[in-house]
C-alpha positions as CSV (number, residue, x, y, z in Angstrom):
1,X,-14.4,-9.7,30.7
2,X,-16.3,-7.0,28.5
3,X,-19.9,-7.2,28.2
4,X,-22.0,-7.4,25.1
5,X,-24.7,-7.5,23.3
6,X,-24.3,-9.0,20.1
7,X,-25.4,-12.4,19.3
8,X,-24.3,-15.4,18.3
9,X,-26.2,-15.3,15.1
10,X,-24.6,-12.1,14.0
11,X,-21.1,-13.4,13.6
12,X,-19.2,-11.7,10.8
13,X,-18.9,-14.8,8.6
14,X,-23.0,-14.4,7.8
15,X,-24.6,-13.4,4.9
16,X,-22.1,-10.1,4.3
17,X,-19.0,-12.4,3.7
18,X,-16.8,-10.9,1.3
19,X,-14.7,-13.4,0.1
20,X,-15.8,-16.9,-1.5
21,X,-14.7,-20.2,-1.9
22,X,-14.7,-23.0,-4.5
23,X,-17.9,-23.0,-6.5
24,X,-20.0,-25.3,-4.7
25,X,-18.3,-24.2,-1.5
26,X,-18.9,-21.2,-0.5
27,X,-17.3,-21.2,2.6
28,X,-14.4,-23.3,1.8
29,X,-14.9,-25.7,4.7
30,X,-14.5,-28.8,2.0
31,X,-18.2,-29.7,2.5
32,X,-20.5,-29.4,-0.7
33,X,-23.3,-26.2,-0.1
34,X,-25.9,-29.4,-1.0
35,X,-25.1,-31.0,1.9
36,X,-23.3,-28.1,4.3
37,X,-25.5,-27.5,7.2
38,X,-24.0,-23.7,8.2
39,X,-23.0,-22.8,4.3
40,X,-21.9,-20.2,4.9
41,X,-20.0,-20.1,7.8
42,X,-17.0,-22.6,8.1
43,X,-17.5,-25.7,9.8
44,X,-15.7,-28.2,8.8
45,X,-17.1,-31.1,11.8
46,X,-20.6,-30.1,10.5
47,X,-21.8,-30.7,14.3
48,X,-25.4,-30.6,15.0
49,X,-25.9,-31.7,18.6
50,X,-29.8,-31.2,18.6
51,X,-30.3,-32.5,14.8
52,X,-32.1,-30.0,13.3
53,X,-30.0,-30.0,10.1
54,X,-28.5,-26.8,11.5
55,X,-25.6,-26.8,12.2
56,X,-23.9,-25.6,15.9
57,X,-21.9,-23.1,14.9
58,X,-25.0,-21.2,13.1
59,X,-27.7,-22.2,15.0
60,X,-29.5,-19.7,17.6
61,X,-31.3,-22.6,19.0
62,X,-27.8,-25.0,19.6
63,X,-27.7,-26.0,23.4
64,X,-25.5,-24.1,25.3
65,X,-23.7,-26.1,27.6
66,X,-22.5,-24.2,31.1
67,X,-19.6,-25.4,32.0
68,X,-16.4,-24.7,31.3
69,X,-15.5,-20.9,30.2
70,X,-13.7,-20.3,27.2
71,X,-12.7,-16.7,28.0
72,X,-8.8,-16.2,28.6
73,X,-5.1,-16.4,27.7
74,X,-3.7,-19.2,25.8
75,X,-0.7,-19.8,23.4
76,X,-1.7,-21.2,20.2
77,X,0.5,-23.4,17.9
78,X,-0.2,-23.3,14.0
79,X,2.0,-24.9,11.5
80,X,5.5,-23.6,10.5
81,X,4.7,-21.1,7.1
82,X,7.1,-20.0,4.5
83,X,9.8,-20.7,7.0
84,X,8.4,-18.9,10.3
85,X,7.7,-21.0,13.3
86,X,4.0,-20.0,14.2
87,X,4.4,-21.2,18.2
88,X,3.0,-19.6,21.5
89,X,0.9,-17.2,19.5
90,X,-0.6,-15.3,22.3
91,X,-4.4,-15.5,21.9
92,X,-7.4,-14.0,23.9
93,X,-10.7,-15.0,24.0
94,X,-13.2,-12.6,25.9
95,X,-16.8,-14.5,26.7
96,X,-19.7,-12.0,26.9
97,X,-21.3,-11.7,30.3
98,X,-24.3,-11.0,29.3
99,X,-24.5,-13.4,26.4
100,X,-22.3,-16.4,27.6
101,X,-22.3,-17.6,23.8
102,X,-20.5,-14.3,22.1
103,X,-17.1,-14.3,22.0
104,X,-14.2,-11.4,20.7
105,X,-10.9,-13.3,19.6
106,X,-7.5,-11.2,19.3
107,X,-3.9,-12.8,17.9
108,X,-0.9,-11.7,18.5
109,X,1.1,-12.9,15.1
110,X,4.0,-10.2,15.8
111,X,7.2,-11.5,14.7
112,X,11.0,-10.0,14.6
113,X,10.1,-6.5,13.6
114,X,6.5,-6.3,12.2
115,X,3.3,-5.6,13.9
116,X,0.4,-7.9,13.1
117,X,-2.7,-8.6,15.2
118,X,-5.9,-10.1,13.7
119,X,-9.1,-9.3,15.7
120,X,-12.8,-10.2,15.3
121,X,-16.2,-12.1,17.1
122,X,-17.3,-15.2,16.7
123,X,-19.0,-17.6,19.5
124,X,-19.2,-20.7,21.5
125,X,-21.9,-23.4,22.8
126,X,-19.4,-24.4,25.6
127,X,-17.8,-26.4,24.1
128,X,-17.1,-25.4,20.6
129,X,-15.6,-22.1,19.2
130,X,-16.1,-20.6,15.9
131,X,-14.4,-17.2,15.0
132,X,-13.3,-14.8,12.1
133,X,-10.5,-12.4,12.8
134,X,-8.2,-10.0,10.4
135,X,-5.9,-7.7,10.2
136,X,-5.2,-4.4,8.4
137,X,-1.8,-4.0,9.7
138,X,-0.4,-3.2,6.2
139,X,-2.6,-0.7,4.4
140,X,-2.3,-2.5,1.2
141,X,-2.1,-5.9,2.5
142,X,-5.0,-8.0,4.6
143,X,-5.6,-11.2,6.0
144,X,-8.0,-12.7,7.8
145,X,-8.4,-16.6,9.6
146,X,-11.7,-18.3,10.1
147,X,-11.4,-21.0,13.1
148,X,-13.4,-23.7,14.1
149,X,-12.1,-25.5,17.4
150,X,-13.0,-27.7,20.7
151,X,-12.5,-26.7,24.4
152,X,-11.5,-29.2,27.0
153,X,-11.5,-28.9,30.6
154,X,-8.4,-31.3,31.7
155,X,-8.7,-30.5,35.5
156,X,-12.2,-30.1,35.8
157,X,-12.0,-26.4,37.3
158,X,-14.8,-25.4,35.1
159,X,-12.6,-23.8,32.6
160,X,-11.2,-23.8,29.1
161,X,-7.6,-25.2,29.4
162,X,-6.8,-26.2,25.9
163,X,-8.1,-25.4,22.3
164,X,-7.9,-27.8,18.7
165,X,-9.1,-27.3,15.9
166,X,-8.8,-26.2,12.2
167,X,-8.4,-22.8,10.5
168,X,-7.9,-21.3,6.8
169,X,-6.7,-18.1,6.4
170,X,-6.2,-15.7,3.7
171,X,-4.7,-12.8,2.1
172,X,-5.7,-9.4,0.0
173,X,-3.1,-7.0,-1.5
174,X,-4.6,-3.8,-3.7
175,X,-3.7,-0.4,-4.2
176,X,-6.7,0.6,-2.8
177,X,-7.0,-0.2,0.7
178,X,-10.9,-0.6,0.2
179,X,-10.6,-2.9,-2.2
180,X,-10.5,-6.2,-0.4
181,X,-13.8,-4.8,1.7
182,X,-16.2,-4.3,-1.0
183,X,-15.1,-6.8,-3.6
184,X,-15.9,-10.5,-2.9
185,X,-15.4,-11.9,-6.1
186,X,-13.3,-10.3,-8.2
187,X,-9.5,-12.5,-7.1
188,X,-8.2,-10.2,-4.9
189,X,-8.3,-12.6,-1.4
190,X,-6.3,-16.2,-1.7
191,X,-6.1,-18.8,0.4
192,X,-2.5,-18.6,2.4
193,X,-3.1,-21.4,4.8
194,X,-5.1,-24.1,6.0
195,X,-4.5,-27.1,8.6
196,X,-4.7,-27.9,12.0
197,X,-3.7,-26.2,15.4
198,X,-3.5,-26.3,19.1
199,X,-3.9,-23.4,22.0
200,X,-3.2,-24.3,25.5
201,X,-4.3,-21.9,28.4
202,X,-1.2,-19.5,30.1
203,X,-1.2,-16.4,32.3
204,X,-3.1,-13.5,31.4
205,X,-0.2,-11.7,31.3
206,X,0.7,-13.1,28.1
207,X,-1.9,-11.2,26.6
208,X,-0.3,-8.0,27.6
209,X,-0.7,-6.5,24.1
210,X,-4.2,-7.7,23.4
């Protein structure tokens, strides 16, 4: 596993977001910025184990819980999109060694002839997962996902063996590749998808490309 620095509190999905969602919602997680306790990060279960009306997934003061580790191989299932079957995605997490609670996510969404990985950071309390990824694969064409999930440890080995949880993920085309960086509000991302999935651990080797 690599070894960083960076914090939890740093994840890319903070204050320098550049895309935003529904007015009222700015992080499109479908809970009202009145009431959103991380708004703007998406967190849809709006956890907030120690009840400081922070939520987990933006709170540098959220328990970390050490046991099970996230970091590793897995095949992810997301729902079938404009007829592709989005199954056995291979998907690596690496857990910082130095800070337990930063993680770097990588996808592997290649299919028949194209070339698509999203990368990105996000992190974990040990037992949820929150991340951002994209990809630039196209030089005209971005997208990017935003995950929150839940780990379970099925046979008690102290690690991650499966994944669920709920995504969103969106697009950008413009003629000028820099467009969909600097503008945030100007219509050039949509929402592509939304809904659930699922990521079960496999051999590292599956994550040959990443």
């Amino acid at each position: 596993m690599y070894k960083t620095m960076f914090l939890a509190a740093t994840l890319v999905m903070g204050p320098s977001i550049y895309l935003k969602g529904c007015p009222g919602d700015n992080d499109w997680d479908n809970v009202e910025d009145s009431v959103d306790n991380c708004v703007d990060l998406y967190n849809p279960a709006q956890g907030d184990e120690d009840g400081d009306g922070i939520g987990d997934a933006c709170d540098e003061d959220t328990p970390f819980h050490r046991g099970a580790d996230v970091g590793g191989c897995y095949f992810s299932d997301w729902p079938p999109l404009h007829g592709v079957n989005w199954e056995d995605r291979p998907t690596l997490i690496e857990q910082g060694d130095i800070d337990p609670t930063a993680i770097r996510v990588s996808i592997d969404w290649t299919a028949s002839d194209s070339d698509w990985i999203e990368t990105g950071t996000g992190s974990t309390n040990g037992e949820g997962i929150w991340f951002d990824i994209r990809d630039d694969h196209n030089p005209y064409f971005f997208t990017r996902t935003v995950v929150e999930a839940t780990g379970e440890d099925t046979d008690g080995d102290r690690v991650m063996d499966t994944l669920s949880g709920t995504y969103i993920m969106f697009t950008c085309e413009a003629e000028d590749p820099t467009t969909c960086e600097i503008f945030a509000d100007e219509g050039y991302w949509e929402l592509f998808a939304d809904g659930v999935f699922h990521a079960e651990r496999v051999n590292s080797m599956e994550c040959g490309r990443l």
